[in-house]
N, C-alpha and C positions, 0 to 999 in steps of 0.2 A: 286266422282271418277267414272270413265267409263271406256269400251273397244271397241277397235274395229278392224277387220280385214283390214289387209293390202291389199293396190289393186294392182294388177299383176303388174303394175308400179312403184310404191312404191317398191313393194320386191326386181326389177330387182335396185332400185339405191341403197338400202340395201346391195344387192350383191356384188354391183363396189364398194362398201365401207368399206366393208368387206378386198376385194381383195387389195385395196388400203392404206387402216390403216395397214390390219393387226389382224384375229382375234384372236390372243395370250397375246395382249398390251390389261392393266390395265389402265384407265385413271381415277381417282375416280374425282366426281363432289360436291361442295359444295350445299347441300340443308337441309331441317327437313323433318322427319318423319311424315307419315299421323296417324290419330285415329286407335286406335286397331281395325283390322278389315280385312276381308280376301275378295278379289274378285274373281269369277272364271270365265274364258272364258269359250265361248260358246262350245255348243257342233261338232260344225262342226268343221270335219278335212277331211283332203285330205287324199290319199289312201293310200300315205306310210306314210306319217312326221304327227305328230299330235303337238301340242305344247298349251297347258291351259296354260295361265299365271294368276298368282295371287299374293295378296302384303300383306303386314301385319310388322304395322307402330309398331316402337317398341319404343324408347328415343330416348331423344333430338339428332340432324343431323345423326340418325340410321333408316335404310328402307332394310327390305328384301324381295326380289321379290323367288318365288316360282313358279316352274311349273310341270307340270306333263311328265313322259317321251316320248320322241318321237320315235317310231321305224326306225330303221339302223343309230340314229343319234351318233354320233362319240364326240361331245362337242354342246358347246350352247353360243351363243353371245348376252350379255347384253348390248342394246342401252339406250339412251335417244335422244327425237327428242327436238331439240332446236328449240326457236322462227323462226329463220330464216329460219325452212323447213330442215336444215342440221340434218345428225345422227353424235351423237358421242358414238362411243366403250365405253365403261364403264368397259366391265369384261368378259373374255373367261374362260368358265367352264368344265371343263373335263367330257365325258361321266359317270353315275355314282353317279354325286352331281346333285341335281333338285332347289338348292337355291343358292341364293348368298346377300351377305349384302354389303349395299353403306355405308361410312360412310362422316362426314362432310355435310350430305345433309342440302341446304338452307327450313327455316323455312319462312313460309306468302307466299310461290309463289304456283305453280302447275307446277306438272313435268310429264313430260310421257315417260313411260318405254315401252321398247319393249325386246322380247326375241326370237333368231330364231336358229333352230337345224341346226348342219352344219353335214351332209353326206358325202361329200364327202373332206377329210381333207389336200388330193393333193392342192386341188385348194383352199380351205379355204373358200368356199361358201355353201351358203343351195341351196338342188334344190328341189322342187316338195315341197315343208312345207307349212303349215299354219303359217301366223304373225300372231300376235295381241299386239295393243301394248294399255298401259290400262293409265287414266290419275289421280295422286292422288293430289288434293288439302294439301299440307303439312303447318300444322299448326306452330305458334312460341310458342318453350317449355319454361318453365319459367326457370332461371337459379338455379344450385346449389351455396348457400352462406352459409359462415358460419362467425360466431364475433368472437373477439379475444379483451376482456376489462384489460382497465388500471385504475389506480384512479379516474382518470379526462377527459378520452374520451374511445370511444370502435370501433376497424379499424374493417369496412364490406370487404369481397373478395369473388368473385364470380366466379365462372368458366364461359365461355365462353354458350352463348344461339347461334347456327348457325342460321343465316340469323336476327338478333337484329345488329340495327343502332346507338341505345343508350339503357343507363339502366336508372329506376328512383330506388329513396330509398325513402323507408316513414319508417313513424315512425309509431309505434301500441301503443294506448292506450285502455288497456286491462278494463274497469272502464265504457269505450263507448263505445268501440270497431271498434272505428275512427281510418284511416289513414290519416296520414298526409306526402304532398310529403316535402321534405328536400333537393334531389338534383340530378341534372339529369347527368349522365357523358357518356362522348364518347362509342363507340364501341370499342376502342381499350383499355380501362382502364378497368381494374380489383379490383379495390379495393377505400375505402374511409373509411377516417377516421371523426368522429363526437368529436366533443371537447366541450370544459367548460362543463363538465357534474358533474355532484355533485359524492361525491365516494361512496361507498355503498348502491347503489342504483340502484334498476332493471330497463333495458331499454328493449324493444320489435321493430325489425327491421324486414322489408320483401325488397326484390329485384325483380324487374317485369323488364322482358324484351321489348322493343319496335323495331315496324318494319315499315318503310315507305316505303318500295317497290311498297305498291299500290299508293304511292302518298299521302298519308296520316297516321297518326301514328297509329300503330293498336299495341294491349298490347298482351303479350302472353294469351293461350289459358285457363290457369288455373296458378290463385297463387297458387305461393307457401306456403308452409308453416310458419306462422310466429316464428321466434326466439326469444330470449330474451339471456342476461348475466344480470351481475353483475357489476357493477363498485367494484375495489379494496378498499380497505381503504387507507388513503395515507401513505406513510412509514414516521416511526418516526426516528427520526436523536440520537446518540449520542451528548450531549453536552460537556458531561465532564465523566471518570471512574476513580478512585480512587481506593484503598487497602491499607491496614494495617493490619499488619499479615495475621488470613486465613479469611480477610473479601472483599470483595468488593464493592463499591460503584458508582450506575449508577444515572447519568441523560442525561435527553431527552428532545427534544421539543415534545410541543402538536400534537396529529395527526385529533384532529378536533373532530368531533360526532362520536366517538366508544364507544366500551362495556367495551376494556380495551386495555391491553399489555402481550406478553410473552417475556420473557428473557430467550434466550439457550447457552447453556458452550460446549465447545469440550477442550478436555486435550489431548495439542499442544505436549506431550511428552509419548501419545500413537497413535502405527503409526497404529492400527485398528479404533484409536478413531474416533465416530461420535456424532453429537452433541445431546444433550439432553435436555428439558425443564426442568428450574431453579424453574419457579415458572410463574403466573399467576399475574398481577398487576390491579388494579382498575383505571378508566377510570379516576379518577380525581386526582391521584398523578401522577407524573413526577418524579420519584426519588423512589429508592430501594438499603436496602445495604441485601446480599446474603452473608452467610457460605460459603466458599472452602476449601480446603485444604491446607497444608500447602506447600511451594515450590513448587509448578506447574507450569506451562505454559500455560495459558488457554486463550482461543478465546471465541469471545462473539457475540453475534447477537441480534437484537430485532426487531418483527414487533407488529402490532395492528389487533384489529379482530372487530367483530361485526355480530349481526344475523340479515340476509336480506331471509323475506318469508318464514324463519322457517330453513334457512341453515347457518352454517357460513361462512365469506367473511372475507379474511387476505391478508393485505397490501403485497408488497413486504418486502424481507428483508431489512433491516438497513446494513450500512457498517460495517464489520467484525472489534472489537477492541480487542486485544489482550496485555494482561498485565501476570506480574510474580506475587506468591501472597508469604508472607514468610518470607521479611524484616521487624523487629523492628523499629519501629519510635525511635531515638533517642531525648529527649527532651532538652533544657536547663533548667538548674537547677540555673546557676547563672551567673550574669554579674557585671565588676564593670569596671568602667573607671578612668585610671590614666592620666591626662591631655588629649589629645584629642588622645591617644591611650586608647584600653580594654582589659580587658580578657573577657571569656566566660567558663563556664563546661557545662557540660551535662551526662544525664544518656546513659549506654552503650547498643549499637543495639547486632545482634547476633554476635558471634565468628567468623563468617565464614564471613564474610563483607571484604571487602579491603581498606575501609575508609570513615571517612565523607567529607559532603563540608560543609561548610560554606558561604551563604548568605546575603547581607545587602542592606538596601535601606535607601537613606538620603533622609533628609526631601524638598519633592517639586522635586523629582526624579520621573520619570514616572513608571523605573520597580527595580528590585534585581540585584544587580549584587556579579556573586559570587569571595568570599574575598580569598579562598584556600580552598586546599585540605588536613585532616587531618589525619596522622595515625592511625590505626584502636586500636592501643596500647595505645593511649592518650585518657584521657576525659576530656581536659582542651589547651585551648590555647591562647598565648596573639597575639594580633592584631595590628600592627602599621603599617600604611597604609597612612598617610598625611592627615587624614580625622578632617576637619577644626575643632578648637575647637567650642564652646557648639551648637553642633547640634544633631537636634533627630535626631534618627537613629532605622531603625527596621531590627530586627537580626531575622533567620529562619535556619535549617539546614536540611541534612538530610545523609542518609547513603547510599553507591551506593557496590555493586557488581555484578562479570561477570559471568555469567550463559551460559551454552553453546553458550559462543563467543557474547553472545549480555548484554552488561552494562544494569542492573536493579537498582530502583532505592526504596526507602521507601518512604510513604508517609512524607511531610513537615512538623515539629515538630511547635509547637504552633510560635508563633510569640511575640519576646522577647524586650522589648523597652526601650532604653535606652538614656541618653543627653550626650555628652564626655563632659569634663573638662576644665577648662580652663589652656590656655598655660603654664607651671612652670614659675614663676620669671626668669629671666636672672641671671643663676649662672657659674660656671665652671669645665666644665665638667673633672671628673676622668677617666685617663685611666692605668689599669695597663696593662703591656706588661712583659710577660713571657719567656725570652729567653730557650728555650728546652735542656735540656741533661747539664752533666757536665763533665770536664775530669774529669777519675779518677773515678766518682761515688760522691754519696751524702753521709751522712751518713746511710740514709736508704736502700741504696746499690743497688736500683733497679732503679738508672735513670744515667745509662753509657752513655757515648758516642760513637756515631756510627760514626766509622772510614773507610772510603770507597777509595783506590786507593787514597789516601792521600787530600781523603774530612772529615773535622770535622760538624758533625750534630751543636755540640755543639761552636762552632767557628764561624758559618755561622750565626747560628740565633742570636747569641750576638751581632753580626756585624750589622744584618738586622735590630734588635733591637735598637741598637744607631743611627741609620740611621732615624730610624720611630720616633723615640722619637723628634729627632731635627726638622722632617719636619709636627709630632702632633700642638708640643708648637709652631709651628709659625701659625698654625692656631689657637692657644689658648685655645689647651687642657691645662690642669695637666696630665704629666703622669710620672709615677712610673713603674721601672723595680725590678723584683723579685732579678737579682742579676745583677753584673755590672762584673765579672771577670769568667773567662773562669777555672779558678782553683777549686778542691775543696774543699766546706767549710762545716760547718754543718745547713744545712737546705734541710726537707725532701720536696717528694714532697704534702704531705698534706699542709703543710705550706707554700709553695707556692700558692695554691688554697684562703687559706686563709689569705691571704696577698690582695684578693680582698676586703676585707672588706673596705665599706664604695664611693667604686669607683663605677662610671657607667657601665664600658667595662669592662672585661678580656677577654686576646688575648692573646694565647699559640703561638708560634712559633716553628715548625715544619721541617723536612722532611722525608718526608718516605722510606722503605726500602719492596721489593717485588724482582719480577724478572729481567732483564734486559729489557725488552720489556714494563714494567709498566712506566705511563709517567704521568696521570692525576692528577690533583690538588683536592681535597676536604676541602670541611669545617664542623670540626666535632660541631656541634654546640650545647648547653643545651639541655638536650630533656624537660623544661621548653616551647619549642618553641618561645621565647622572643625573642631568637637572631637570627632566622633564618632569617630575611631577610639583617640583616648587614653580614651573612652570607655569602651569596648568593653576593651580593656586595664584598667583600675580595674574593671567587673564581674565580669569574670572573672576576678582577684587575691580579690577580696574573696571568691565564690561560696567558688572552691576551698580559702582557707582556713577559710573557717568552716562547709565542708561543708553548704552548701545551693546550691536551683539558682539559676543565671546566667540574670537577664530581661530580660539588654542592654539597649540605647539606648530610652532614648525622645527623639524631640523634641517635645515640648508646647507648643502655640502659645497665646495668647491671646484674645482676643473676635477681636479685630482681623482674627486669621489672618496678623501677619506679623509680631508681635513677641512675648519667652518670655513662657509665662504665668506663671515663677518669678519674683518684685521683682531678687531676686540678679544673676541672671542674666539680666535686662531689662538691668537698669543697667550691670553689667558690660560690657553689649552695647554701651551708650550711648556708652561712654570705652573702646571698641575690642577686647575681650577677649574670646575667645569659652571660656566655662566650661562645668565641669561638675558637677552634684549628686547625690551619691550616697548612695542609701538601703541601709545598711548591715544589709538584711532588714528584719523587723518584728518591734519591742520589744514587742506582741502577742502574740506566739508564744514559748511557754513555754521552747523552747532554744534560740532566737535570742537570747533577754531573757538567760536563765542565762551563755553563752556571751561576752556582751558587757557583763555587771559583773563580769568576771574581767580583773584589770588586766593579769594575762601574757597572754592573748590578746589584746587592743587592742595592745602591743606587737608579737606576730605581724602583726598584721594592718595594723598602721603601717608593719612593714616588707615587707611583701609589697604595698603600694599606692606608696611610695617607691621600691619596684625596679622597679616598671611604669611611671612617669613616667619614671625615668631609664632606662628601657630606649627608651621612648618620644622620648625626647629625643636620644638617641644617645651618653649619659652611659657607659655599660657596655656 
């Protein structure tokens, strides 16, 4: 760098420059900063103004010029002289301040500073001053970079170097202590990322700035400092989690060359909860079952770790899996198959459940499909499904309840295998039909008839009954009614239930009695569950023809909880039958009652409950 005074000609175009800019406008200039270092002008000054200018290079595109004060001067005006011989304003300084700092100065050129006292601040000119204006070679700084590593690659970004054309990256190999270039990007890009890199594994990177100004590539004036990271370990996946009771059960895929794995819990049912390390796992199992508690709510996580250079390096997290822990696996205990239908038991999950399902998969099926859903009060149910005679078959179950608002479920009971039977002989099928109520009373006095606005309970179904009988035997049932006359005689109603003996069906006939506004049909069905689905078949016959809604199955238990709370359909139970009783709406309800003393409808409705058993049966 150098100085020199201004010649009386020079100062006078300074002046018309002054007046013409403007010396209050700020124009800041892109350039770099020179080496640390202070210049002073000479000692000669004129008699009033004196003005030393001196510089002192601070960081990257940072220069601040210094001078010393000028007497009667009122501010001071920062030029630069450009190639072309012209001055440009840079910075008007208040009486008072003797520095001022450029910022964005270009790096690899040479600039020259000028600084001139203004006196008189009417006209915005110096008169009678010394110039000098001084020239600094400004060097290219190298850039600030920093890494930011993944598993598998590590993104470099660098701040900007003023007056660089392009950047290179190299690589440091700390072992030689070689650079290697890897890639050279624009002046306008900030950042690049390096890929396929092995994970847990140190890499060492530097950023050099470049400047072709002169015509040629010239590197900044000092590297920077070399960095290094870490590459991550890669994140392990869940594959599969499990529980049963208070246990847990993880697996994972491999995550490659680690040390091992952590497993962390947060309990999703405390709202301070944070999560916490389970346990520490060895590098060459893939699989852990963990203690919990019982009934929780818990979230789960897992990453991988490993020591790089005497530190440890951890994958990202794993996706969060969150399970309930609490429900009893319900087992089977036994299955038997009566021609290509089964039953099933099993042992009982907790009290607090809402039910099990029931699962099965035939043989040469690709997955489960499930068969129903069972009462939590049952541990036993029969299966009739059309599922072809002797086929394997694999049976699984499990227990499900709702836990604040989200269905949980138990782990899947062993898996139960069994072949169904073959078809029965072609025989003929029994059906007993139960006409409900009698006038008068039975002899055991508790089965009256309900008399409604001049509807007989017991009148209707005798009627209904004769009706289903005629359109049974033409599909080729046998059927048998409990009584044939609307009078009464002496038979209770146990003996009616067991009057199934020996028959396939029993089918009560019904109608029910509630408020005016009650309308829906039900089918009270064995809680054997045998009959629930010819059930479910006679509700919805009866709904759809007499146009009201279908209230499906009930099974009703007893005090006992294990036998019907219907006499009928106890007894029945007793002499092997599993029945069912159908409340044909409610004689209550003003067009239920209307609907069902119209003797053509009972005949519709005889025959739309005869096409459902014998659809049932596989008659048609």
């Amino acid at each position: 760098m150098r100085f020199r005074k201004l010649t009386a000609f020079a100062l006078s175009l300074i002046a018309a420059a002054a007046v013409v800019s403007g010396a209050n406008d700020f124009k800041p200039v892109t350039a770099h900063a020179a080496k640390d270092a202070v210049v002073q002008a000479a000692d000669e000054v004129t008699e009033n103004v004196s003005v030393d200018a001196k510089v002192t290079a601070q960081a990257n595109g940072t220069v601040t010029l210094g001078w010393n004060a000028a007497e009667g001067a009122k501010k001071y005006c920062v030029y630069e002289m450009t190639d072309d011989g012209k001055q440009e304003l840079l910075a008007t300084v208040k009486d008072g301040s003797l520095s001022c700092t450029l910022k964005n100065v270009t790096g690899g050129v040479t600039h020259i500073y000028a600084v001139v006292a203004v006196i008189d601040t009417n006209k915005d000119v110096a008169y009678n001053c010394e110039w000098f204006e001084t020239e600094v070679e400004q060097p290219l700084y190298a850039p600030e970079f920093s890494l930011t590593a993944y598993s598998q690659s590590i993104k470099i970004s660098w701040k900007q170097s003023y007056g660089a054309t392009s950047y290179r990256i190299y690589s440091y190999d700390p072992a030689t202590k070689k650079y290697t270039k890897i890639h050279t990007s624009y002046a306008t890009t900030r950042s690049y990322t390096v890929k396929n890199l092995t994970p847990a594994t140190s890499y060492s990177y530097v950023v050099r700035a470049v400047s072709n100004a002169s015509g040629k590539n010239k590197l900044d004036v000092k590297i920077a400092p070399v960095q290094s990271a870490v590459t991550s370990c890669i994140t392990p996946v869940f594959s599969s989690l499990s529980n049963e009771a208070n246990t847990v059960n993880f697996k994972w895929k491999t995550s490659g060359d680690v040390a091992g794995y952590q497993i962390w819990a947060k309990d999703n049912d405390d709202a301070q909860g944070k999560y916490k390390k389970l346990c520490n796992v060895s590098a060459k199992k893939t699989e852990k079952t963990v203690t919990t508690e019982l009934n929780k709510n818990y979230s789960f996580k897992l990453r991988s770790y490993k020591k790089v250079n005497g530190s440890w390096v951890y994958s990202a997290w794993s996706a969060v899996k969150s399970t309930y822990t609490g429900i009893k696996t319900p087992e089977i205990t036994s299955a038997a198959t009566s021609g290509p239908n089964f039953s099933i038991s099993w042992s009982a999950s907790d009290s607090s459940i809402n039910g099990y399902q029931i699962w099965m998969k035939a043989s040469g099926a690709a997955k489960y499909v499930k068969l129903c859903n069972v009462s939590p009060k049952k541990l036993t149910a029969f299966i009739s499904e059309n599922i072809p005679a002797k086929t394997d078959i694999k049976l699984r179950m499990r227990a499900y309840q709702k836990i604040n608002g989200v269905w949980v479920y138990s782990p899947w009971s062993k898996v139960c295998e069994i072949t169904t039977g073959d078809v029965p002989e072609e025989r003929t099928i029994k059906i007993v039909l139960d006409p409900g109520h009698l006038k008068g009373g039975n002899r055991a006095g508790n089965d009256y008839d309900n008399v409604w606005y001049g509807y007989s309970e017991a009148t209707m179904s005798l009627t209904l009954a004769k009706y289903m009988k005629t359109y049974l035997e033409g599909y080729g049932f046998e059927v048998t009614l409990t009584r044939t006359t609307d009078k009464a005689y002496d038979l209770s109603l146990e003996d009616r239930g067991l009057m199934a003996k020996g028959a396939d069906f029993f089918l009560s006939l019904h109608s029910n009695a509630a408020g005016a506004s009650a309308q829906a049909v039900y089918s009270y069905c064995s809680v054997d569950g045998k009959s629930n689905k010819i059930g479910r078949m006679l509700s919805a016959a009866v709904a759809s023809t007499m146009g009201v809604p279908d209230g499906g199955v009930i099974n009703l238990y007893s005090d006992d909880g294990k036998t019907d709370y219907y006499c009928v359909l106890r007894n029945a139970a007793k002499v092997g039958v599993s029945g069912v009783m159908v409340e044909h709406s409610y004689h209550t309800n003003a067009y239920s009652r209307e609907w069902l003393l119209k003797d053509s409808n009972l005949k519709k409705l005889a025959a739309a409950e005869a096409k459902a058993i014998a659809q049932y049966y596989g008659m048609i």
